[in-house]
Each structure stands twice: as structure tokens, then as C-alpha cells.
N, CA, C and O atoms as a GROMACS GRO file, in nm:
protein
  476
    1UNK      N    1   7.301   8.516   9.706
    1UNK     CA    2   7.336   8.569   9.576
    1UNK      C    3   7.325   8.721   9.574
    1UNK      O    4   7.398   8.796   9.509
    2UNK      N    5   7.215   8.760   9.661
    2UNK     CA    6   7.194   8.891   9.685
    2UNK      C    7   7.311   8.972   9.669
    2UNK      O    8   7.362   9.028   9.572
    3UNK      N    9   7.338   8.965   9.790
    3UNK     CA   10   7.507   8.997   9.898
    3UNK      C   11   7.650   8.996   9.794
    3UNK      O   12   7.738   9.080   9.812
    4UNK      N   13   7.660   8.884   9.680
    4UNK     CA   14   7.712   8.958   9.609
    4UNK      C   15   7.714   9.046   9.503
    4UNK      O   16   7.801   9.119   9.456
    5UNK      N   17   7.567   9.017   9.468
    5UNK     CA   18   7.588   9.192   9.350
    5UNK      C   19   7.537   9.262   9.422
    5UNK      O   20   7.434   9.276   9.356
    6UNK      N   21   7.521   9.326   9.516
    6UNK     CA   22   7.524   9.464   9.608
    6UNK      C   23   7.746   9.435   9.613
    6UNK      O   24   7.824   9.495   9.538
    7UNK      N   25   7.777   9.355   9.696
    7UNK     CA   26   7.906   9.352   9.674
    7UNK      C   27   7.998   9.400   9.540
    7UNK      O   28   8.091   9.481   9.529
    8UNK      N   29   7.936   9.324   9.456
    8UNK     CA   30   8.032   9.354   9.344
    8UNK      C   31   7.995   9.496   9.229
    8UNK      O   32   8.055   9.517   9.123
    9UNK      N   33   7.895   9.572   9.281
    9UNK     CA   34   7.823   9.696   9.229
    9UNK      C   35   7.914   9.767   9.333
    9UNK      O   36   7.969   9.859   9.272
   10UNK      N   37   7.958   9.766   9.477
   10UNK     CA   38   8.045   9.827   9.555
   10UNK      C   39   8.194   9.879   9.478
   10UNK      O   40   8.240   9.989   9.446
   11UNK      N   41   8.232   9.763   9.472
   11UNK     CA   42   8.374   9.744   9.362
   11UNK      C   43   8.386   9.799   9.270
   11UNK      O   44   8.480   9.876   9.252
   12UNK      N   45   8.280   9.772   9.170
   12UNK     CA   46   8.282   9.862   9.064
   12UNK      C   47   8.284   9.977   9.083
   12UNK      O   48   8.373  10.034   9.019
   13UNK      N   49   8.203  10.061   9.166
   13UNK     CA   50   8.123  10.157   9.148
   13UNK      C   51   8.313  10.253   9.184
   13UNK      O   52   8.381  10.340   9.129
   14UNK      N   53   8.322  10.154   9.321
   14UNK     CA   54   8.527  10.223   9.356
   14UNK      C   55   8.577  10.231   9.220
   14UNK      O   56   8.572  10.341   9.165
   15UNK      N   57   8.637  10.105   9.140
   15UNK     CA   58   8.727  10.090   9.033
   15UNK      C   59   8.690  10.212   8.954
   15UNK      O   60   8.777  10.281   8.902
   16UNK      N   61   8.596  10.232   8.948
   16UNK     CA   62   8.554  10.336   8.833
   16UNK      C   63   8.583  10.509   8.892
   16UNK      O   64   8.624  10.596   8.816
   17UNK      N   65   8.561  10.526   8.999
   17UNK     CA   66   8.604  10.632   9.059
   17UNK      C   67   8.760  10.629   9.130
   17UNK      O   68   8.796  10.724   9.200
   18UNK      N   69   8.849  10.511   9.104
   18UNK     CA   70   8.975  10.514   9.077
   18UNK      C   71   9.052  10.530   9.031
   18UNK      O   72   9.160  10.571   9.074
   19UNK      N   73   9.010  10.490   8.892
   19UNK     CA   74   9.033  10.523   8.735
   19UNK      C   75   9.039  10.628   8.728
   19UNK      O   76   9.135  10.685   8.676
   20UNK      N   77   8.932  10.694   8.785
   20UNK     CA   78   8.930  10.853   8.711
   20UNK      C   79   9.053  10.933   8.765
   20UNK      O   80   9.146  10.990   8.709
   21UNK      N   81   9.004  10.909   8.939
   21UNK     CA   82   9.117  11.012   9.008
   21UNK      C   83   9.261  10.999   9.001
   21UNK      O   84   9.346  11.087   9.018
   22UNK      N   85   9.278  10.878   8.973
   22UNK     CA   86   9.454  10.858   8.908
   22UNK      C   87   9.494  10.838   8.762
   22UNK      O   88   9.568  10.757   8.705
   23UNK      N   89   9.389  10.982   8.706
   23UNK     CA   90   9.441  10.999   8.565
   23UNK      C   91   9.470  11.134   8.597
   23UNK      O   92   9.484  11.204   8.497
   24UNK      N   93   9.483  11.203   8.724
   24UNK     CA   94   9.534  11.337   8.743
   24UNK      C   95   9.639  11.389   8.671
   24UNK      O   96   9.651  11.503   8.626
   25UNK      N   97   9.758  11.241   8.660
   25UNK     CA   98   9.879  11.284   8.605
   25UNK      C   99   9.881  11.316   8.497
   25UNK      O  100   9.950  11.410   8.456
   26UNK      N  101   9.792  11.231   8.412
   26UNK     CA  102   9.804  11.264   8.277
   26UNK      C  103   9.702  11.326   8.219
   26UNK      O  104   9.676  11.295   8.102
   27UNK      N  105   9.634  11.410   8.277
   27UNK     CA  106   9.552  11.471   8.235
   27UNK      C  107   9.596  11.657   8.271
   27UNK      O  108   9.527  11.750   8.229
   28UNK      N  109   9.699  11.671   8.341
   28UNK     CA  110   9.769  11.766   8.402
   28UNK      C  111   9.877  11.810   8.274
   28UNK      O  112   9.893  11.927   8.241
   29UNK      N  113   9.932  11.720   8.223
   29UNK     CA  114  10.027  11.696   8.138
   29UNK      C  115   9.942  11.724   7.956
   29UNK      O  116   9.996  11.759   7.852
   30UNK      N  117   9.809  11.694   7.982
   30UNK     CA  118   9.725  11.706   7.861
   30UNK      C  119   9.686  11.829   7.886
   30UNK      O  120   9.681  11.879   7.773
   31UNK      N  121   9.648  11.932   7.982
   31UNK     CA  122   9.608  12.017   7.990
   31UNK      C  123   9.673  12.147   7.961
   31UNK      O  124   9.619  12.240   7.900
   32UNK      N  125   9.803  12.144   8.013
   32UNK     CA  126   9.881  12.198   7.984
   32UNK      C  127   9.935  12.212   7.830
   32UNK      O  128   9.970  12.321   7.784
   33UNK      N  129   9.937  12.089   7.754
   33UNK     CA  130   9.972  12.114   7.608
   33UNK      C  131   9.816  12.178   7.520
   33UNK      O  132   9.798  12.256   7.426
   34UNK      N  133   9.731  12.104   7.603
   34UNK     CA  134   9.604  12.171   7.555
   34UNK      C  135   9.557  12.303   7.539
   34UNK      O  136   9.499  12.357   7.445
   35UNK      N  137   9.592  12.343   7.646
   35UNK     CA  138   9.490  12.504   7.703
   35UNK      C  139   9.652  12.594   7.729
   35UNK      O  140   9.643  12.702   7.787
   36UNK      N  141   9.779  12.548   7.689
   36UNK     CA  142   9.907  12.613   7.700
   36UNK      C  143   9.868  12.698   7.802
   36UNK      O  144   9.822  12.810   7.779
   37UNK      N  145   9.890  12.634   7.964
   37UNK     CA  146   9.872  12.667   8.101
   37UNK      C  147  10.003  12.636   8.172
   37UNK      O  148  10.051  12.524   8.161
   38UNK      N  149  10.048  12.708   8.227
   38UNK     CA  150  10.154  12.671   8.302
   38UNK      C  151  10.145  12.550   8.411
   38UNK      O  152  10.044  12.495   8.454
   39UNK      N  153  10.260  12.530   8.436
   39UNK     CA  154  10.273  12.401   8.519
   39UNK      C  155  10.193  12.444   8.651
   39UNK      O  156  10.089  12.385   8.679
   40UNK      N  157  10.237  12.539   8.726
   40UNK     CA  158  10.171  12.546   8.837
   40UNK      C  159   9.997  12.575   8.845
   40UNK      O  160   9.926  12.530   8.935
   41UNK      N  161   9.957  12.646   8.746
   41UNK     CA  162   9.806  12.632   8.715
   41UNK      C  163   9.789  12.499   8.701
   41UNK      O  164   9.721  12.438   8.782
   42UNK      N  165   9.845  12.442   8.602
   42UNK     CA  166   9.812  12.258   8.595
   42UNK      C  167   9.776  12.202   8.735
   42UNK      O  168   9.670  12.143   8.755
   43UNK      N  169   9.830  12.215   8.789
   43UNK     CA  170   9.842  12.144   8.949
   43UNK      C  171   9.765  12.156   9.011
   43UNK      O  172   9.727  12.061   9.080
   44UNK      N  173   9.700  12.288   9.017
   44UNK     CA  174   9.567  12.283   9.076
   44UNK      C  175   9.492  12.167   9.038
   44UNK      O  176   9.424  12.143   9.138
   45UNK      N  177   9.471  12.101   8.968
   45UNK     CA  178   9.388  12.034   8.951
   45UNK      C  179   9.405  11.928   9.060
   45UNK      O  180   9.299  11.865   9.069
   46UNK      N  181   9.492  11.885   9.142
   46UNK     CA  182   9.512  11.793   9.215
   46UNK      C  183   9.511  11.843   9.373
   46UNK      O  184   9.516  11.759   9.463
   47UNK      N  185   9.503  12.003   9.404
   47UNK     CA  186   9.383  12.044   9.487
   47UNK      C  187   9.250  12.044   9.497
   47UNK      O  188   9.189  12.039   9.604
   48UNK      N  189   9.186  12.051   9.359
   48UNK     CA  190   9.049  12.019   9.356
   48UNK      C  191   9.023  11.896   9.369
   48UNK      O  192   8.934  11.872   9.451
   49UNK      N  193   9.076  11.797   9.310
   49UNK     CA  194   9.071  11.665   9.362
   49UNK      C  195   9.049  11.627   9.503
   49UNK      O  196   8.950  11.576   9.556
   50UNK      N  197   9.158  11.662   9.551
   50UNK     CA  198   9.185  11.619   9.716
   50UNK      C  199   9.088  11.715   9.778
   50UNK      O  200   8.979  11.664   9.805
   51UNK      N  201   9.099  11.817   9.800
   51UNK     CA  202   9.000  11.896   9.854
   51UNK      C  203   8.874  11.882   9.856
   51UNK      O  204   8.814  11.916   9.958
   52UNK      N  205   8.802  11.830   9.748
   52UNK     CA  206   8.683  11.735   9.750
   52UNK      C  207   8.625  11.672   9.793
   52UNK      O  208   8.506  11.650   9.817
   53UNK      N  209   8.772  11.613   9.816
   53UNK     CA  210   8.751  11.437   9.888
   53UNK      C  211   8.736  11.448  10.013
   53UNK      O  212   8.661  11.374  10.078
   54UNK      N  213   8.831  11.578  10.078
   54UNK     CA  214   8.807  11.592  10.239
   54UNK      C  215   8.695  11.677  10.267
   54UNK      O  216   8.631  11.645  10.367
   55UNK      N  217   8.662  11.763  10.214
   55UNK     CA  218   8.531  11.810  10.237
   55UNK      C  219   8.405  11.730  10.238
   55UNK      O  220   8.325  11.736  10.332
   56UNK      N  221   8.388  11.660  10.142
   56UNK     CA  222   8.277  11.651  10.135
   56UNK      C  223   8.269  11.517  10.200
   56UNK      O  224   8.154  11.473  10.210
   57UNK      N  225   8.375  11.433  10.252
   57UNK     CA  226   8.348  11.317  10.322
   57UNK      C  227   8.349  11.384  10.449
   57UNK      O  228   8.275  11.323  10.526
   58UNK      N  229   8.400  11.480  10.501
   58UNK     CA  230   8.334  11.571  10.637
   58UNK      C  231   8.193  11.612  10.676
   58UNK      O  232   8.146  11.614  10.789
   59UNK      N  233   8.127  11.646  10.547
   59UNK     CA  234   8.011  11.713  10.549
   59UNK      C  235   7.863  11.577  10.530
   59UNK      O  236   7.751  11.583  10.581
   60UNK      N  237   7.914  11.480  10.452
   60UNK     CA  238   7.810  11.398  10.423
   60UNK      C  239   7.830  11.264  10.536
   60UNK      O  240   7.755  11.167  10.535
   61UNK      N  241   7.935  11.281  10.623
   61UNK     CA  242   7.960  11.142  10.676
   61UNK      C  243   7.858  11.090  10.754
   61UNK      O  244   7.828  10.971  10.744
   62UNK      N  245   7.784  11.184  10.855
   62UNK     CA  246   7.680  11.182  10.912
   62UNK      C  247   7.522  11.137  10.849
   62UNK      O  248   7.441  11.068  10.912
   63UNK      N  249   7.505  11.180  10.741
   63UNK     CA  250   7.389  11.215  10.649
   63UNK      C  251   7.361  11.110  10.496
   63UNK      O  252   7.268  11.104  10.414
   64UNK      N  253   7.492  11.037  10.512
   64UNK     CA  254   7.474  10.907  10.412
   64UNK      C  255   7.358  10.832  10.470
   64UNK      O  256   7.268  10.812  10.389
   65UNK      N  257   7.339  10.784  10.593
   65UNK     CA  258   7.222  10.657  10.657
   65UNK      C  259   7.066  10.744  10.620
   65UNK      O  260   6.965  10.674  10.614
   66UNK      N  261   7.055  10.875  10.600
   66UNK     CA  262   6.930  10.920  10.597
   66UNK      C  263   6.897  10.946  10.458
   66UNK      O  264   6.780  10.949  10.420
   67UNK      N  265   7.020  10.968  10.362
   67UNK     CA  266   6.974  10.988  10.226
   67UNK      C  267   6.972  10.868  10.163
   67UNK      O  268   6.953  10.885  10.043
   68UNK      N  269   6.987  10.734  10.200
   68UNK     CA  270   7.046  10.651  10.183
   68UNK      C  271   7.175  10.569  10.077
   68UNK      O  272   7.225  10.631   9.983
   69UNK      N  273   7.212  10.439  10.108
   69UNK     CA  274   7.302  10.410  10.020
   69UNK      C  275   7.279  10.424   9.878
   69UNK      O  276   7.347  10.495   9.804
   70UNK      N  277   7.179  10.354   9.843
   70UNK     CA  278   7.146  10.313   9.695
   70UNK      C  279   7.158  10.452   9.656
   70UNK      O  280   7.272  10.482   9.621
   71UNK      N  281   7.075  10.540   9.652
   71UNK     CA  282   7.029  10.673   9.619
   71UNK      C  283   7.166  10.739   9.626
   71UNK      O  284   7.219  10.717   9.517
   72UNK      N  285   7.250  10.813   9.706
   72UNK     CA  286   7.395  10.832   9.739
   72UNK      C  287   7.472  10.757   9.599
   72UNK      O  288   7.515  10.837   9.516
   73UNK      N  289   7.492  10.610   9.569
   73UNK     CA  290   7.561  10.615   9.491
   73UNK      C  291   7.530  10.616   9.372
   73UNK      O  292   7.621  10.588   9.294
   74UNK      N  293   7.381  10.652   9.311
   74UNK     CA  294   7.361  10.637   9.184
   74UNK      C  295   7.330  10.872   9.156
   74UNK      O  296   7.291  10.943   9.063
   75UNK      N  297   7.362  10.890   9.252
   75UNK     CA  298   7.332  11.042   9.225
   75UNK      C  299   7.520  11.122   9.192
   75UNK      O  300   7.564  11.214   9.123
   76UNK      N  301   7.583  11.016   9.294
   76UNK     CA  302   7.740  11.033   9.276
   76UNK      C  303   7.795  11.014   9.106
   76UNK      O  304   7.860  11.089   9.033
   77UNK      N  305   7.724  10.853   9.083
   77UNK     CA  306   7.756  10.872   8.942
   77UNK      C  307   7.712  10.921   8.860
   77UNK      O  308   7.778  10.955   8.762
   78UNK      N  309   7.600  10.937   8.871
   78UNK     CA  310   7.525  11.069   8.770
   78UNK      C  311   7.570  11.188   8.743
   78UNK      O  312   7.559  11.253   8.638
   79UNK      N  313   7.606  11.207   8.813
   79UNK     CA  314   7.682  11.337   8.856
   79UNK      C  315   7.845  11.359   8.764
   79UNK      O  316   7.885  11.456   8.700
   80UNK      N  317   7.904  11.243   8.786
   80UNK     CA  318   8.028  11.210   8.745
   80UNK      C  319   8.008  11.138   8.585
   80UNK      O  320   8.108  11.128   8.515
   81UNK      N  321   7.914  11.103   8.549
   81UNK     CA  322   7.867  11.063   8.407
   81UNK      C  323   7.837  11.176   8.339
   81UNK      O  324   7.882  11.185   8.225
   82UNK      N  325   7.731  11.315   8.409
   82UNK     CA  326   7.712  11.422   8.362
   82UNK      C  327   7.836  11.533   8.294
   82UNK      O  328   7.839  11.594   8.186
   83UNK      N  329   7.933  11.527   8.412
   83UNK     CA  330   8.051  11.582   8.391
   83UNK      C  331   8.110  11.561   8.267
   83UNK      O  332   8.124  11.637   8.171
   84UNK      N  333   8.152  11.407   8.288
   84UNK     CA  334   8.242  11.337   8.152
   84UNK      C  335   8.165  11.380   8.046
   84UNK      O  336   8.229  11.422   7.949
   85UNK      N  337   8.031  11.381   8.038
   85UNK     CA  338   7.987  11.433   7.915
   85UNK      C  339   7.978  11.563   7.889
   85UNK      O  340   7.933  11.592   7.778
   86UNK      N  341   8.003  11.630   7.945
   86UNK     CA  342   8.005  11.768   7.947
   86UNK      C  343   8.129  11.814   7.916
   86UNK      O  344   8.127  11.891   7.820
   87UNK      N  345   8.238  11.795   7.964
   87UNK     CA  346   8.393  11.812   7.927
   87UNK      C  347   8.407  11.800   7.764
   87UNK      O  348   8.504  11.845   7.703
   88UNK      N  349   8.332  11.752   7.721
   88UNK     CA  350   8.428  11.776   7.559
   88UNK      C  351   8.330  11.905   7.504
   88UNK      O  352   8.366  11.967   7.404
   89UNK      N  353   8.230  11.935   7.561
   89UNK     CA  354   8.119  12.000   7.460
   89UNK      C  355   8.152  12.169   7.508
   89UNK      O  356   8.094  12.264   7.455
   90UNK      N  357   8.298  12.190   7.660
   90UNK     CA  358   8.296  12.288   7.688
   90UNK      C  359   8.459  12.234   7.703
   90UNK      O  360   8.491  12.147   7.783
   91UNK      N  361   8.548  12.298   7.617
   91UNK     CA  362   8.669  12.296   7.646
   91UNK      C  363   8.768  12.411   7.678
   91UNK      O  364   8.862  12.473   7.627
   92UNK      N  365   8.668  12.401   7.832
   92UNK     CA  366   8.805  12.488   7.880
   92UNK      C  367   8.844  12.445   8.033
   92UNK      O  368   8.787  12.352   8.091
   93UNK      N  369   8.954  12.529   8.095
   93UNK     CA  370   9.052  12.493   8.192
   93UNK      C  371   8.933  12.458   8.345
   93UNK      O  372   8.919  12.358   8.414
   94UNK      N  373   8.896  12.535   8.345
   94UNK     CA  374   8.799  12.561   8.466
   94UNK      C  375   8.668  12.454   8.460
   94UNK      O  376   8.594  12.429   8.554
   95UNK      N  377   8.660  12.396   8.319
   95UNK     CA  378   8.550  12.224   8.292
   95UNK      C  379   8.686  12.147   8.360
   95UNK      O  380   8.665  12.088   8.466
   96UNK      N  381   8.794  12.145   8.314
   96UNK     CA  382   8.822  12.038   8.398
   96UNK      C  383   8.856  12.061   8.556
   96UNK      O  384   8.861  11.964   8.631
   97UNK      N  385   8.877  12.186   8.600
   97UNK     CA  386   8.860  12.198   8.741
   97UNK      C  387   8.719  12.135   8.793
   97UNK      O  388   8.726  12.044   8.876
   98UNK      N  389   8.646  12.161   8.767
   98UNK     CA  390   8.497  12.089   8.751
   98UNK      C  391   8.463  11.941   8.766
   98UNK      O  392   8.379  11.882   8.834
   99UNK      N  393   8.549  11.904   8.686
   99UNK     CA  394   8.516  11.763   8.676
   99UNK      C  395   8.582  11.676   8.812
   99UNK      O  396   8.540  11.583   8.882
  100UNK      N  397   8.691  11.747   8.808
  100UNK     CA  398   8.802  11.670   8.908
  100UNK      C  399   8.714  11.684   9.100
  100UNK      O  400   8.694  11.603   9.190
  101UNK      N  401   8.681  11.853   9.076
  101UNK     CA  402   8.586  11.822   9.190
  101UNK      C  403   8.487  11.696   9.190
  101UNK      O  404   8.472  11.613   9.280
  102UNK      N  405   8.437  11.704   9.091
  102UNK     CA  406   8.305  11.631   9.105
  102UNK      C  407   8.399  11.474   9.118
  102UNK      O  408   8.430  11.425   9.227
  103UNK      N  409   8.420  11.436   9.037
  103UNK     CA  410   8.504  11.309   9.087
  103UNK      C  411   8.532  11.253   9.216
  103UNK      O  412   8.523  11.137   9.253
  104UNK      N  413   8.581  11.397   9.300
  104UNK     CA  414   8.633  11.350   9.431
  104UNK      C  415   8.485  11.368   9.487
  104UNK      O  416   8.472  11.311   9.596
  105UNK      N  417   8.410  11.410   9.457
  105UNK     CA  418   8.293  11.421   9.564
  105UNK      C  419   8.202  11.265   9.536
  105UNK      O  420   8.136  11.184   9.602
  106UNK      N  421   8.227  11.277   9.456
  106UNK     CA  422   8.180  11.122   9.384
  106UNK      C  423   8.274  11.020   9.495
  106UNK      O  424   8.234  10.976   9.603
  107UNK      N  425   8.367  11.004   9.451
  107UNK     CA  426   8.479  10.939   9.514
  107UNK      C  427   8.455  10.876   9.685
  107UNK      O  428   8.454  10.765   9.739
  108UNK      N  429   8.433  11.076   9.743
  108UNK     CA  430   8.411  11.039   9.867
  108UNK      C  431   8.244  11.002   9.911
  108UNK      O  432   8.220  10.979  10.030
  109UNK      N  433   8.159  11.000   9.833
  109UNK     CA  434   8.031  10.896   9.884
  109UNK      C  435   8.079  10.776   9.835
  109UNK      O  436   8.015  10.682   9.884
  110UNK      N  437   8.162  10.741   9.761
  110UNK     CA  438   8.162  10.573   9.713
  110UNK      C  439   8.235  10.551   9.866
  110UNK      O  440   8.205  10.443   9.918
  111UNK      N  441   8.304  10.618   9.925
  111UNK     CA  442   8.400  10.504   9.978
  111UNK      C  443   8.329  10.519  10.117
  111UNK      O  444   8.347  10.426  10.195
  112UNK      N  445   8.235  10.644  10.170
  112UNK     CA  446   8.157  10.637  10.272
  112UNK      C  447   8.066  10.486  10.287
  112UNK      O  448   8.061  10.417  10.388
  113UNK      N  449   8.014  10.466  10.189
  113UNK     CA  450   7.947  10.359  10.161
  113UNK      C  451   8.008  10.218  10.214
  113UNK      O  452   7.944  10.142  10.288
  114UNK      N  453   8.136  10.192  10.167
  114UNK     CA  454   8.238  10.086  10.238
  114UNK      C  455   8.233  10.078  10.417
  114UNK      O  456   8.278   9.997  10.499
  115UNK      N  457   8.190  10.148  10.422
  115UNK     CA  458   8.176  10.144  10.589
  115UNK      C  459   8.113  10.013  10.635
  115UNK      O  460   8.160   9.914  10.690
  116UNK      N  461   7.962  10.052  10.584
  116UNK     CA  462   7.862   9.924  10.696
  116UNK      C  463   7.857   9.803  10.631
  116UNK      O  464   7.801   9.705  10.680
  117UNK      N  465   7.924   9.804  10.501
  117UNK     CA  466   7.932   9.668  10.448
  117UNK      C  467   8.028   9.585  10.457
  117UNK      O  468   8.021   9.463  10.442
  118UNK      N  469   8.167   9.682  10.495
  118UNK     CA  470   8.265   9.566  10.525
  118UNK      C  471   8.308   9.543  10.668
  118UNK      O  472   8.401   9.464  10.684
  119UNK      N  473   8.252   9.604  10.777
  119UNK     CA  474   8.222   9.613  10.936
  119UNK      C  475   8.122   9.490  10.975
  119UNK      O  476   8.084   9.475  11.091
   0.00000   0.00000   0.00000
């Protein structure tokens, strides 16, 4: 019984950091009518995203087994819970550059994690 809620806390923990990162589009499209930013400023936001994701799954790939799993993914979402709450109480362009990082950094410990459990 164990094995599946460690399993199904896995899943979630993805779905939820899926959600977020493929609301790029429309949150690019909100930003722009929001903060009246041009299209190509908009877009950045989907460098910070990605760029995130490859960095920081470069830098932590090694160093997930010593900080461990559990800890790793409840500091990822904290992190990414902190954000979301923070984005409305500071509305500007550079909170949501912010967030989108943090997302992908989030993102890339969730999916480091998928490693030793589905091997």
C-alpha cells in the first residue's frame, strides 16, 4: 500500500508542475494585455521557463540522493506555492519572470525524482 502513495504523491506532485508550465501560452497573452508589453518581451517568459529546467536539472542531478527525495520535493513545492502567492500581492512583469523560473526549477527536481522509482 506503501508503494502506492509514494507513487501516486509522484504523479501528482508532476500533474501539478504541468499545469503550471503549459499555461505559458496563456499567461504570455495575459501579460501582455496586462502590463501592455510587447510581444517579444512576452516571450521571454518561455526562456525562463526552459532555461530553468536545463540548468538546474544539470546542477542538482548529482546531489538529489544526498539532499534527499522527500525533502527535494516538498522544498520544490514550497517554493512554487510561495511564488503563486506572491504574484498577485506584487504585480509586475519581472514577478512573473520569477515565477516561471521557479516553476521550472520546481519542475526539474520533480522529474529528477522519476528516476529511481520507475528504473
Amino acid at each position: 500500500m506503501k508503494f502506492w502513495a509514494i507513487k501516486s504523491s509522484l504523479f501528482i506532485n508532476y500533474f501539478v508542475f504541468a499545469i503550471l508550465l503549459n499555461s505559458v501560452g496563456t499567461v504570455i497573452f495575459q501579460v501582455q494585455n496586462s502590463y501592455g508589453i510587447s510581444e517579444s518581451s512576452a516571450s521571454t517568459l518561455e526562456a525562463f521557463k526552459d532555461l530553468s529546467i536545463a540548468i538546474t536539472s544539470f546542477l542538482i542531478a548529482s546531489f538529489i540522493t544526498q539532499f534527499g527525495f522527500k525533502r527535494a520535493m516538498m522544498v520544490a513545492l514550497g517554493a512554487v506555492s510561495l511564488m503563486c502567492l506572491a504574484m498577485p500581492q506584487v504585480p509586475q512583469f519581472w514577478m512573473t519572470k520569477l515565477l516561471f523560473a521557479t516553476v521550472g526549477m520546481g519542475f526539474a527536481v520533480s522529474r529528477s525524482l522519476y528516476l529511481p522509482v520507475l528504473v
